[in-house]
PyMOL Python script that loads the backbone (N, CA, C, O; Angstrom):
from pymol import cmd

cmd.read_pdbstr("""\
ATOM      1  N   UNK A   1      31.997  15.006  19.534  1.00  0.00           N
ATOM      2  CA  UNK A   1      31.774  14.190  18.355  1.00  0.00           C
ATOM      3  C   UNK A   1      31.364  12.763  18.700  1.00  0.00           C
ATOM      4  O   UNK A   1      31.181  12.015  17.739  1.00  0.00           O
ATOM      5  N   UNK A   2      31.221  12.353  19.723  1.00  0.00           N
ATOM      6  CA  UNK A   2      30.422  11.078  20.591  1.00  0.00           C
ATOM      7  C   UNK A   2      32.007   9.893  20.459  1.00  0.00           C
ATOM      8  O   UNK A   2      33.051  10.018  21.100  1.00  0.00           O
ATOM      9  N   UNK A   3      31.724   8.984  19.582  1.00  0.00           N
ATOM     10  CA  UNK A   3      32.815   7.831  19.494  1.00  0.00           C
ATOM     11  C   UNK A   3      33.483   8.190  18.078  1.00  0.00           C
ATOM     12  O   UNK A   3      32.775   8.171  17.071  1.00  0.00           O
ATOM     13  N   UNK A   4      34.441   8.421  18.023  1.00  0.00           N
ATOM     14  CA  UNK A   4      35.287   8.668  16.594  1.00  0.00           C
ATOM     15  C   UNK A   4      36.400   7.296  16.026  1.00  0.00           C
ATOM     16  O   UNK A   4      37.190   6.538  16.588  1.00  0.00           O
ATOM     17  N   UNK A   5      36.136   7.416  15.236  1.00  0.00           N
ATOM     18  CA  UNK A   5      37.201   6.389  14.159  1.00  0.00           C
ATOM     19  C   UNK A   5      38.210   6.781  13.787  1.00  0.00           C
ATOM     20  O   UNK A   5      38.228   7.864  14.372  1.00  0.00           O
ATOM     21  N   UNK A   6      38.846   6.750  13.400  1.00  0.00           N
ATOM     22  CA  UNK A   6      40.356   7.419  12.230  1.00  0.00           C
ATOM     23  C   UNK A   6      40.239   6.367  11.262  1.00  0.00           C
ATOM     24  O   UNK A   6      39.880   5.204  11.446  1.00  0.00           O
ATOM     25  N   UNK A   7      40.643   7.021  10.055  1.00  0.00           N
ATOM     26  CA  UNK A   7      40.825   6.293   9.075  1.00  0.00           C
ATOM     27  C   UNK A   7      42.123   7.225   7.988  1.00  0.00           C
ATOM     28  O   UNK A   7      42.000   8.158   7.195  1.00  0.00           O
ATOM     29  N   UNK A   8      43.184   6.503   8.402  1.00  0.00           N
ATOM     30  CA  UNK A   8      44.082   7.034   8.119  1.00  0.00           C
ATOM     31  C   UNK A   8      44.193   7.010   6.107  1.00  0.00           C
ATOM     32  O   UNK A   8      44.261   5.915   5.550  1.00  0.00           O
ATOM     33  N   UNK A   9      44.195   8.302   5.280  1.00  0.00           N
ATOM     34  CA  UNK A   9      43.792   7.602   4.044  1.00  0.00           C
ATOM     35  C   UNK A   9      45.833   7.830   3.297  1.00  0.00           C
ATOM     36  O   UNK A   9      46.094   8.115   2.128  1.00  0.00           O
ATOM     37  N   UNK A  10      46.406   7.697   3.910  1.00  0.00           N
ATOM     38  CA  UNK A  10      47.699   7.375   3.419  1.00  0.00           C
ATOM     39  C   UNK A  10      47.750   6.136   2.957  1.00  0.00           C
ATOM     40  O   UNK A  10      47.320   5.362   3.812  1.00  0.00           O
ATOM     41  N   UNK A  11      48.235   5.356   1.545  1.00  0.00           N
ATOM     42  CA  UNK A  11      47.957   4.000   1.140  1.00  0.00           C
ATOM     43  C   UNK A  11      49.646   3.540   0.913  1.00  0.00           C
ATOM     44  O   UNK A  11      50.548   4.054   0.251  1.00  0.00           O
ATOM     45  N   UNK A  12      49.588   2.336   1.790  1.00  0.00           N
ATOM     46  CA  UNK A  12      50.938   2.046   1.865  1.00  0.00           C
ATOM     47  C   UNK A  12      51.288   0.976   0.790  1.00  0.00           C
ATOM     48  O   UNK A  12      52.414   0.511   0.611  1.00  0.00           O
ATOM     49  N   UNK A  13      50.257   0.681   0.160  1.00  0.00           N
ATOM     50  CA  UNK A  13      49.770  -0.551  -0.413  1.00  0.00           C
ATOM     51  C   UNK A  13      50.859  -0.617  -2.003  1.00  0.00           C
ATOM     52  O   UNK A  13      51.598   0.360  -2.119  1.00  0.00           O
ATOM     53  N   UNK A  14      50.891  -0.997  -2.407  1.00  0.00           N
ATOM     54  CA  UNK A  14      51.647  -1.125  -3.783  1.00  0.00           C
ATOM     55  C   UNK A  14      50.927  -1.445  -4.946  1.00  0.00           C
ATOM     56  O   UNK A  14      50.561  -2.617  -4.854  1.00  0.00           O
ATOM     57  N   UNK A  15      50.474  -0.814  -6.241  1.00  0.00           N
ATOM     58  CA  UNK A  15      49.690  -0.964  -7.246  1.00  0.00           C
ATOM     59  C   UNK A  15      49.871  -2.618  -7.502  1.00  0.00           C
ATOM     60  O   UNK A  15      50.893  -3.302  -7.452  1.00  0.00           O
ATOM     61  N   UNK A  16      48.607  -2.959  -7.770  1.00  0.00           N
ATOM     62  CA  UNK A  16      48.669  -4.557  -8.116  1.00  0.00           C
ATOM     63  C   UNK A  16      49.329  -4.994  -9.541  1.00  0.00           C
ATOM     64  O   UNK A  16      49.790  -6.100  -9.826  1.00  0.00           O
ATOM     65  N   UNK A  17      49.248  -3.784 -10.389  1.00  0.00           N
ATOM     66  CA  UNK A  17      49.695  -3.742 -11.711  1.00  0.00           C
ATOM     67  C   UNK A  17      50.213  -2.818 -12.339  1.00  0.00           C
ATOM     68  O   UNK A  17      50.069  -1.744 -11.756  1.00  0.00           O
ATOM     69  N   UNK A  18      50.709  -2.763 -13.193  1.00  0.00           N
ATOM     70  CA  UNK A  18      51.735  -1.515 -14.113  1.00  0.00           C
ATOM     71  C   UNK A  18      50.548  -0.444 -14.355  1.00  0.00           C
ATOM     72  O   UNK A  18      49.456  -0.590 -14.904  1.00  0.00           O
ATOM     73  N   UNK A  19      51.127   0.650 -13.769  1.00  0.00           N
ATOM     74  CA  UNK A  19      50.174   1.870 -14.287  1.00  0.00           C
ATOM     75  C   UNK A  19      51.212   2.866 -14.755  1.00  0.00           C
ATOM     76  O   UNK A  19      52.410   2.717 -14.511  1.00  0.00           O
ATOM     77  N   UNK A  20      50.733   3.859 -15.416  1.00  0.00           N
ATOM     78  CA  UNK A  20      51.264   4.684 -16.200  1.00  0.00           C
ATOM     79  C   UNK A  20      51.724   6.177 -15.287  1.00  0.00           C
ATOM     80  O   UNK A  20      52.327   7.164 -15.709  1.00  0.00           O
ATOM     81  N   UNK A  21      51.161   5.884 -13.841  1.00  0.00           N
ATOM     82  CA  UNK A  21      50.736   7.201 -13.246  1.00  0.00           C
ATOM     83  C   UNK A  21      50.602   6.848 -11.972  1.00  0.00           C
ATOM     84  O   UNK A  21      49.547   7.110 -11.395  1.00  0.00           O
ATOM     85  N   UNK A  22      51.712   6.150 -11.265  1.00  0.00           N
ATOM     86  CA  UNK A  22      50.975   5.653  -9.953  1.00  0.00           C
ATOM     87  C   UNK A  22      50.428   6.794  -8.989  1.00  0.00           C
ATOM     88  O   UNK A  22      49.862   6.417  -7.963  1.00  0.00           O
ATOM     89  N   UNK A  23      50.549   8.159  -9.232  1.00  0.00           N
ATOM     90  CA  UNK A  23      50.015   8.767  -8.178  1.00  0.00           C
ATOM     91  C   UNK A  23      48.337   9.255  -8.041  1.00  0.00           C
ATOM     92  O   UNK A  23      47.737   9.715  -7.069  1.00  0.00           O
ATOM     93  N   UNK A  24      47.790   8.899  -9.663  1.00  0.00           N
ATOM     94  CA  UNK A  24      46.539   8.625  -9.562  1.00  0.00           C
ATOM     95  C   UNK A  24      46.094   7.762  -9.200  1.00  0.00           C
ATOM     96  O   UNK A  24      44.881   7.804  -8.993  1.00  0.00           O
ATOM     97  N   UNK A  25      46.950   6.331  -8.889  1.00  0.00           N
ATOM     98  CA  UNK A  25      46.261   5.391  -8.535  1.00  0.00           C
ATOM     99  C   UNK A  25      46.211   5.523  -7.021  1.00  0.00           C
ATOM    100  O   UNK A  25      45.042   5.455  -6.643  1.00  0.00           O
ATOM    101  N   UNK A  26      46.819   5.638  -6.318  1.00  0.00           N
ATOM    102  CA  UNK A  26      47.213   6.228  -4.788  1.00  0.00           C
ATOM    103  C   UNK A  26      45.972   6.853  -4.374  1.00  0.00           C
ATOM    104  O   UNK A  26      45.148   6.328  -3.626  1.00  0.00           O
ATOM    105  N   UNK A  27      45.854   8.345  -5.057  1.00  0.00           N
ATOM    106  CA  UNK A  27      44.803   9.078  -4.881  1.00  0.00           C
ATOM    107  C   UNK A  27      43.675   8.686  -4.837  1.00  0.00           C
ATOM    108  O   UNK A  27      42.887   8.927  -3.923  1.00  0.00           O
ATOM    109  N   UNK A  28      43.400   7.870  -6.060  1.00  0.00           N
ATOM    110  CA  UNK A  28      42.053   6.933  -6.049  1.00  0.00           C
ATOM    111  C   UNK A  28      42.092   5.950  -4.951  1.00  0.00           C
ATOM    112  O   UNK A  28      40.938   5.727  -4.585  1.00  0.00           O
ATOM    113  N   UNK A  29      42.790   5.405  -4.410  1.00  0.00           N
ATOM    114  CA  UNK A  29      43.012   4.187  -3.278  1.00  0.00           C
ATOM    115  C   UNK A  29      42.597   5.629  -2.372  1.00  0.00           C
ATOM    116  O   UNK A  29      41.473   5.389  -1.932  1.00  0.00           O
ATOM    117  N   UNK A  30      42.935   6.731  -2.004  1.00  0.00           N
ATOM    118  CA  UNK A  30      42.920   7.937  -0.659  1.00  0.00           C
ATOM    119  C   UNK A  30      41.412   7.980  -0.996  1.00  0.00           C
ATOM    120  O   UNK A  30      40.701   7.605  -0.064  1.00  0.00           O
ATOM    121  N   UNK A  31      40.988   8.226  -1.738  1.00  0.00           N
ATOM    122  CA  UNK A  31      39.163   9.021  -2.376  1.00  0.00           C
ATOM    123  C   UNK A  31      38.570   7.179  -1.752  1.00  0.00           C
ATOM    124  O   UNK A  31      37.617   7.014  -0.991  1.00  0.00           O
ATOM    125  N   UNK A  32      38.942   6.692  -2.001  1.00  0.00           N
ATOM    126  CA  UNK A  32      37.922   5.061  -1.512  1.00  0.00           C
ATOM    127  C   UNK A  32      37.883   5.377  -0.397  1.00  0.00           C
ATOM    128  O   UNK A  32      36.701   5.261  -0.071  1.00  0.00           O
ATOM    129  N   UNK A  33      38.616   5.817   0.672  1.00  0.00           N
ATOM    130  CA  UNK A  33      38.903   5.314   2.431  1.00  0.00           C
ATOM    131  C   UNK A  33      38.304   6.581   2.242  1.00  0.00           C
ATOM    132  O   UNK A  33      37.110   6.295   2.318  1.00  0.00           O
ATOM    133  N   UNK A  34      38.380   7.950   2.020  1.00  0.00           N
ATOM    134  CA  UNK A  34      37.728   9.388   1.893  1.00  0.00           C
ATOM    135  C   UNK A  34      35.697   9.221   2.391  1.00  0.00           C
ATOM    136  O   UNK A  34      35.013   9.848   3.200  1.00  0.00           O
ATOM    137  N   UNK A  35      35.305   7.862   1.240  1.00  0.00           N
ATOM    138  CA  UNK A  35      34.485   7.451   1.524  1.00  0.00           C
ATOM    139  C   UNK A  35      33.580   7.095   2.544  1.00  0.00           C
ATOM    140  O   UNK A  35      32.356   7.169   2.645  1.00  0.00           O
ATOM    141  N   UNK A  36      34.422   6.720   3.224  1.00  0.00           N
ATOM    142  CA  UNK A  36      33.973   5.931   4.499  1.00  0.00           C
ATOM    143  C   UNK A  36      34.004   6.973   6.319  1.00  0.00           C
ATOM    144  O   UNK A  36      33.998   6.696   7.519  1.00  0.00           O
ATOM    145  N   UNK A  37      34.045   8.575   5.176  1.00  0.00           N
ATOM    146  CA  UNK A  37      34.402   9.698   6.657  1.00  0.00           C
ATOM    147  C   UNK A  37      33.442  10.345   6.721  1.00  0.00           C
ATOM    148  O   UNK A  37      32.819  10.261   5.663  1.00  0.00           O
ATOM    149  N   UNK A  38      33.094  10.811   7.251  1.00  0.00           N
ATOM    150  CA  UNK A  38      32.309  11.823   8.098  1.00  0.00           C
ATOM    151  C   UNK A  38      33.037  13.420   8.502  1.00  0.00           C
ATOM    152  O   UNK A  38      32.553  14.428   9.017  1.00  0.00           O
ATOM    153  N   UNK A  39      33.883  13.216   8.192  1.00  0.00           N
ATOM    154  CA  UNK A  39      35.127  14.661   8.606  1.00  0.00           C
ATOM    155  C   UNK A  39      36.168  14.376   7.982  1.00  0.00           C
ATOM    156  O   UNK A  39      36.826  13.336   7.985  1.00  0.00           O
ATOM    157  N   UNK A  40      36.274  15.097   7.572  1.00  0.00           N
ATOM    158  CA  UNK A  40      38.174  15.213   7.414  1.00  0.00           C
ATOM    159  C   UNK A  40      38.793  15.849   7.740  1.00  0.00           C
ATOM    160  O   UNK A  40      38.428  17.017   7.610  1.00  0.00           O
ATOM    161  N   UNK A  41      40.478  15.557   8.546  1.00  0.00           N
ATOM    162  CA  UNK A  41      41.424  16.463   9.242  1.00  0.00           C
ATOM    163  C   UNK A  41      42.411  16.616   8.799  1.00  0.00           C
ATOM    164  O   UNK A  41      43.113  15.605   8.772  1.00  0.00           O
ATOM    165  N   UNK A  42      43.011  17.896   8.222  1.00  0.00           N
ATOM    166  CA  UNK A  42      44.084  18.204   7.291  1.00  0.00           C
ATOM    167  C   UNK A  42      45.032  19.112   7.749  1.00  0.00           C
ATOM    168  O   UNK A  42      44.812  19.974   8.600  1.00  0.00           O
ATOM    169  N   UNK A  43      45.781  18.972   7.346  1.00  0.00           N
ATOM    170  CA  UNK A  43      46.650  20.333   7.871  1.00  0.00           C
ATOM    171  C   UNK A  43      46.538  21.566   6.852  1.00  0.00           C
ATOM    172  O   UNK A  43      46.417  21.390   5.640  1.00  0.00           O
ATOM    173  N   UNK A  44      46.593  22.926   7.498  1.00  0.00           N
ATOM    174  CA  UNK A  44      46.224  23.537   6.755  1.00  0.00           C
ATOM    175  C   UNK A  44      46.904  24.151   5.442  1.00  0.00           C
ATOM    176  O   UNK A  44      48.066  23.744   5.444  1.00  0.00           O
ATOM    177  N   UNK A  45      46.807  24.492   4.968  1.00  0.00           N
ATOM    178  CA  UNK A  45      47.704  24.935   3.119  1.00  0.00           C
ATOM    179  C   UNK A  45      48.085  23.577   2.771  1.00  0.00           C
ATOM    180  O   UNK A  45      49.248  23.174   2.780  1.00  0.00           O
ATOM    181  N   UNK A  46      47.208  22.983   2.508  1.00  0.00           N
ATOM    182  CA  UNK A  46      47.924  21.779   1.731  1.00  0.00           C
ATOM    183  C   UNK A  46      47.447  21.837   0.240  1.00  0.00           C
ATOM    184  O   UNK A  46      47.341  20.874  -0.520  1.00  0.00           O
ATOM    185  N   UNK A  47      47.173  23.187  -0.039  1.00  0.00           N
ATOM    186  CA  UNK A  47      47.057  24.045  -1.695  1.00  0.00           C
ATOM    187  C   UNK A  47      48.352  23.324  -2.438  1.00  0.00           C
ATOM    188  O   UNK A  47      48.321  22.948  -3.610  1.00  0.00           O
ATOM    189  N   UNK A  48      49.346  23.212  -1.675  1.00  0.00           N
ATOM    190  CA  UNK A  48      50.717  22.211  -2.699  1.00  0.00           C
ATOM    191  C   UNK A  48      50.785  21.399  -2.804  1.00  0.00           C
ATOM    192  O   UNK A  48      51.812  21.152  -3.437  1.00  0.00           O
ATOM    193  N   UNK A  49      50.164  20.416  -2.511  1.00  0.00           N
ATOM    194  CA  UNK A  49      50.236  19.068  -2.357  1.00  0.00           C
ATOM    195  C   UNK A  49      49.124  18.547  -3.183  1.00  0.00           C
ATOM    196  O   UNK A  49      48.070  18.332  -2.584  1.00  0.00           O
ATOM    197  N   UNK A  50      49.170  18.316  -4.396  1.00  0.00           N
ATOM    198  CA  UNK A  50      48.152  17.730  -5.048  1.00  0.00           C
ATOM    199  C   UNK A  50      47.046  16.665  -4.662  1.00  0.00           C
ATOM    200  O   UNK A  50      45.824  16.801  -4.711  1.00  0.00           O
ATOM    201  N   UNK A  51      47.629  15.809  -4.352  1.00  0.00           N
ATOM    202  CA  UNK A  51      46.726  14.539  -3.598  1.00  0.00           C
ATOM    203  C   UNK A  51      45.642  15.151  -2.327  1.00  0.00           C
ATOM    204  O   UNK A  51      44.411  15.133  -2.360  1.00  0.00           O
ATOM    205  N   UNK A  52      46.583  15.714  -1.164  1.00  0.00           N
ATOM    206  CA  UNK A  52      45.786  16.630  -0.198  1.00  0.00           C
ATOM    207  C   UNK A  52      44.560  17.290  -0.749  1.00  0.00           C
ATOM    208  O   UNK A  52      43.401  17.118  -0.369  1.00  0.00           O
ATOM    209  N   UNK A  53      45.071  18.206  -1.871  1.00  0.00           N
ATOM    210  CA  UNK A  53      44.253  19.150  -2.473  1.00  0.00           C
ATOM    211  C   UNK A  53      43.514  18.836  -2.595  1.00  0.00           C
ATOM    212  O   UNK A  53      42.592  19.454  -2.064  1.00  0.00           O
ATOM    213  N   UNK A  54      43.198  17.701  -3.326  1.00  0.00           N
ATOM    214  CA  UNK A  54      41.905  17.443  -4.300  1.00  0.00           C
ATOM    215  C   UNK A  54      40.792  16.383  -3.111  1.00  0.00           C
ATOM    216  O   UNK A  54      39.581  16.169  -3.155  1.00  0.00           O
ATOM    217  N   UNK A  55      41.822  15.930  -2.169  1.00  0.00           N
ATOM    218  CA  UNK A  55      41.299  14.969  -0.912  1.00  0.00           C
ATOM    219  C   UNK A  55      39.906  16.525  -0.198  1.00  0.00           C
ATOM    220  O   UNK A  55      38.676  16.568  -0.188  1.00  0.00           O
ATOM    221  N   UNK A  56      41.286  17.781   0.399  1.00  0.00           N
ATOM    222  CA  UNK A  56      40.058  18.547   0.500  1.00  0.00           C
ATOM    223  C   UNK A  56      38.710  19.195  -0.240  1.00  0.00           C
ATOM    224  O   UNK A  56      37.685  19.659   0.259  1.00  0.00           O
ATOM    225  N   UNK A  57      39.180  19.019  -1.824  1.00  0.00           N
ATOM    226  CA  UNK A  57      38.037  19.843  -2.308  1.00  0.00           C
ATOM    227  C   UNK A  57      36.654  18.430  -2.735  1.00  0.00           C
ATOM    228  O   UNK A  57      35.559  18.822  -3.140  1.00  0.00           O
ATOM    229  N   UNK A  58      36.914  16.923  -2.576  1.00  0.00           N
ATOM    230  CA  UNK A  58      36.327  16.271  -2.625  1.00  0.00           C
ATOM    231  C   UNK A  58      35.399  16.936  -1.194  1.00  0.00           C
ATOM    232  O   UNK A  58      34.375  17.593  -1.010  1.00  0.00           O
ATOM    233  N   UNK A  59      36.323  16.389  -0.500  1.00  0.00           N
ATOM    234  CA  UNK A  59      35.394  16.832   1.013  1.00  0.00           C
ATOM    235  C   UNK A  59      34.158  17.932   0.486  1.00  0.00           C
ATOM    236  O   UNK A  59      32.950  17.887   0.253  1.00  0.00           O
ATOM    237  N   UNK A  60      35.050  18.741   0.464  1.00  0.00           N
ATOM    238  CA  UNK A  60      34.553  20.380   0.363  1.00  0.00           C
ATOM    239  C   UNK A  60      32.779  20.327  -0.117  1.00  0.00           C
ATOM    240  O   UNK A  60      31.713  20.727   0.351  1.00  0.00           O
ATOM    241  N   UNK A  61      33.360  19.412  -1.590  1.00  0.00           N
ATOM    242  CA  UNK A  61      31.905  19.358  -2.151  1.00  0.00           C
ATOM    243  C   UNK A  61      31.218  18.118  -1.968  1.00  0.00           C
ATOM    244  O   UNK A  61      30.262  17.849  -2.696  1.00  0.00           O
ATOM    245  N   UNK A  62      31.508  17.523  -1.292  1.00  0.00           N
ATOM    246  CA  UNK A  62      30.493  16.479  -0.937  1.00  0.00           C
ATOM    247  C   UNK A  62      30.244  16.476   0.744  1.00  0.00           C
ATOM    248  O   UNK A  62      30.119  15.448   1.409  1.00  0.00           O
ATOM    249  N   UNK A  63      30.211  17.504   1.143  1.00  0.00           N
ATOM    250  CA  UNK A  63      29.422  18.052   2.187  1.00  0.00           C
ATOM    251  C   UNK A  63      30.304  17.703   3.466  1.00  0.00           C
ATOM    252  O   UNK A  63      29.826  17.871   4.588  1.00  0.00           O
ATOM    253  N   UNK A  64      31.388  17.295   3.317  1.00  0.00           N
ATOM    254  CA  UNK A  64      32.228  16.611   5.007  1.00  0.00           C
ATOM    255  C   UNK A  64      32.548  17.675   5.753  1.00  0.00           C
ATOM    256  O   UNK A  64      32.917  18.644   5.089  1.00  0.00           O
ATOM    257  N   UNK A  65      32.525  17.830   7.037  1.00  0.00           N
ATOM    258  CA  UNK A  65      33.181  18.540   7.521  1.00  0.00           C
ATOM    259  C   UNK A  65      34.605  18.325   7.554  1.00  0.00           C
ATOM    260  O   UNK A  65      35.120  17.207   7.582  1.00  0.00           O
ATOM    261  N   UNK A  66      35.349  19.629   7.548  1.00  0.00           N
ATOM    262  CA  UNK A  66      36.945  20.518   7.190  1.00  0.00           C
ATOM    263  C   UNK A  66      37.238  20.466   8.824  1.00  0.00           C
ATOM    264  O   UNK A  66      36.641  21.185   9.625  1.00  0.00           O
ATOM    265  N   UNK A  67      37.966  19.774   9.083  1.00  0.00           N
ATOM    266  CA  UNK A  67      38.886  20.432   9.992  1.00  0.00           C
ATOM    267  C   UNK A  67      40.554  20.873  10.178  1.00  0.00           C
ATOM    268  O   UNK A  67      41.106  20.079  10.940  1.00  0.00           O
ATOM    269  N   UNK A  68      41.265  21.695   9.786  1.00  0.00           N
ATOM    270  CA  UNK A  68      42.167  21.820   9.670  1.00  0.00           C
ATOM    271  C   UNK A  68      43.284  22.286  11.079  1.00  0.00           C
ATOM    272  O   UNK A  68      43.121  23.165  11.926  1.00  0.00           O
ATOM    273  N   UNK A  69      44.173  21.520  10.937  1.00  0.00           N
ATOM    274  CA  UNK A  69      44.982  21.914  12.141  1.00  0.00           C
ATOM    275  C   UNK A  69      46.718  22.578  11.526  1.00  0.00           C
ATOM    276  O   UNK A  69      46.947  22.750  10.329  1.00  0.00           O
ATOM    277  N   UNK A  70      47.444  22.778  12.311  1.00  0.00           N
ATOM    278  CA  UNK A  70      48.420  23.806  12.133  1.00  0.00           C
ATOM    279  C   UNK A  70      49.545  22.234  12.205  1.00  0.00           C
ATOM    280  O   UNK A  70      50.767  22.344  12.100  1.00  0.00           O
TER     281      UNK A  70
END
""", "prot")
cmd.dss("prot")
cmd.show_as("cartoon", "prot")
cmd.util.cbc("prot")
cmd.orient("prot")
């Protein structure tokens, strides 16, 4: 893969303001840094994990490569 980056999209960050739903806001903070990949590395069945989920099926359809590890 020549020189690789990580971009860790876990957001440690704290909503700047009252939301109704902080785990959409999270997710949306994960989909920004999502942005900036070329691959994504997941562990695999993360079918339960909502945030994961939708992190892979973004991938999925916007062409990134899947790599999943155990």
């Amino acid at each position: 893969y020549g020189e690789v980056d990580f971009i860790n999209t876990i957001v440690e960050d704290k909503p700047p303001y009252a939301t109704n739903n902080q785990a959409i806001w999270y997710l949306g903070k994960s989909i920004e840094l999502l942005s900036q990949c070329d691959i994504l590395v997941c562990k695999k069945n993360v079918d339960n994990y909502n945030g994961c989920f939708i992190e892979k099926e973004i991938a999925k359809r916007y062409g990134l490569e899947i790599i999943e590890v155990e």
